[in-house]
Steps between C-alpha positions, in 0.01 A plus 500: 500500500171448705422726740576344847811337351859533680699413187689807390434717201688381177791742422567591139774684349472683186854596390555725211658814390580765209168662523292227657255439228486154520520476914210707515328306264507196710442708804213633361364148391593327852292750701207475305467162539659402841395805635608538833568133546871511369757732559664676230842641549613718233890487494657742250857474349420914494256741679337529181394145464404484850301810473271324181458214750370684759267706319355139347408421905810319629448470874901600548787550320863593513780610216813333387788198633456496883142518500479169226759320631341547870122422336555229294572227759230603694222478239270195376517630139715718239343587191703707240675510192783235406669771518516468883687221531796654282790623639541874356129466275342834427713695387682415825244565718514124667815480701706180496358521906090514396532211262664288763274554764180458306645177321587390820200547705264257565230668359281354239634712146315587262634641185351692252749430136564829428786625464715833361855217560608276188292205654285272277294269698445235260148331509346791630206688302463891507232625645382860595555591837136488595520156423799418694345651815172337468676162479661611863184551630302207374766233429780581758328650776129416511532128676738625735315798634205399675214730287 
């Protein structure tokens, strides 16, 4: 945003857990090139995930289903895994309660197709997670978020 402007800051939720790897990733990524002009919210499934998110600069964060289901509807994005959206994904991780409320909220989603689950996404093209981020940042994200 420009300085001077009353719009408020876009909120985005990065939603992972296990050991975070790939939530920290896109944490990482986010802040260096939004900076300070988004807000990253690191919600874990586990303190460990929400831990590697912090440590990559999240501005907040919180752990497991009351924190995600209270976040999700509140937030202008949700970046994750598929996984996210799966009732009982990650090794069980995602309760049937998380993948409600983040397919319900009105957030903007934004799904990154990788997944541990017996899910083929047909039409989809692997691609390294560094790859998958940078396509969040430039392709998803970049027009939306004033730069």
């Amino acid at each position: 945003m420009r300085s001077g402007d009353s719009r408020k800051r876009v909120t985005i939720c990065v939603i992972d857990g296990q050991g975070g790897g790939i939530g920290s990733t896109i944490v990482k990524r986010l802040k260096e090139v939004f900076q300070e002009r988004v807000e990253v919210v690191a919600l874990g499934t586990n303190s460990i995930a929400t831990a590697a998110m912090m440590k990559a600069r999240a501005n907040r964060g919180a752990t497991g289903e009351h924190a995600i289901v209270w976040m999700a509807p509140r937030a202008d994005y949700i970046i994750g895994p598929i996984g996210i959206i799966m009732a009982n994904s990650m090794m069980g991780e995602v309760t049937p309660k998380m993948a409600e409320a983040i397919s319900s909220s009105p957030a903007s989603k934004i799904l990154l197709p990788l997944s541990q689950e017996r899910i083929s996404i047909v039409g989809v093209v692997q691609q390294p997670l560094p790859h998958l981020v940078e396509d969040i940042v430039s392709k998803e994200l970049k027009e939306v978020i004033d730069v």
